[in-house]
N, C-alpha and C positions, 0 to 999 in steps of 0.2 A: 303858209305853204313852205315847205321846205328843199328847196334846192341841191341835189346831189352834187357832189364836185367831184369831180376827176381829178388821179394826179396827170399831170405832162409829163412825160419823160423828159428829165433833164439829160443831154445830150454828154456833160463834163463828168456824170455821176456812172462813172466806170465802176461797177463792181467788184474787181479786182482791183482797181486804183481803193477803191474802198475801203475795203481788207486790210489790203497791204498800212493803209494810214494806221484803219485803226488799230491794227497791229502793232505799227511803231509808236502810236499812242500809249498800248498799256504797257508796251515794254521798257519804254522812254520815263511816261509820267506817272501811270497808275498804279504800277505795280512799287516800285520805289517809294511814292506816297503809302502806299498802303503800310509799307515795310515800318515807314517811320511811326505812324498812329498806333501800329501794334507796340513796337518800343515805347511809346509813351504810355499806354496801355498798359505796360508793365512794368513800368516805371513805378505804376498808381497803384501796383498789385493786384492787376488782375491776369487770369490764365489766359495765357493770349498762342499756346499750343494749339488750338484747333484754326485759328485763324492764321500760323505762320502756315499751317498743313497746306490750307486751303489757299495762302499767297506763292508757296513753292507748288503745288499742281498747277496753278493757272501759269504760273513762270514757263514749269516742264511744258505744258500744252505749246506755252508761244512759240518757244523755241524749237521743238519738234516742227510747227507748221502745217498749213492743211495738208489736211490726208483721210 
């Protein structure tokens, strides 16, 4: 038999505390990590144009901010 779980609301897991982290998450670590693996990536010779594309939109998005 299998047991359904529920989540509990955690009370600390603010929504917008959320956001805003993981916000400062990808603008902080992810997005700079990313930057560097592309540069090594082409380093190696490969075309790494569609993936700077795709790390400057996600950059434009953060800093724009919801909306």
């Amino acid at each position: 038999m299998v047991t359904k779980r529920t989540k509990t609301p955690n009370p600390s897991a603010d929504p917008g505390q959320l956001r805003k982290e993981t916000g400062e998450w990808l603008t902080h670590n992810t997005i700079p990590n990313l930057r560097e693996i592309a540069l090594d990536l082409e380093n190696t010779g490969e075309d790494v144009g569609a993936l700077l594309e795709a790390i400057d939109e996600l950059e434009a998005l953060m800093k724009a901010g919801p909306g």
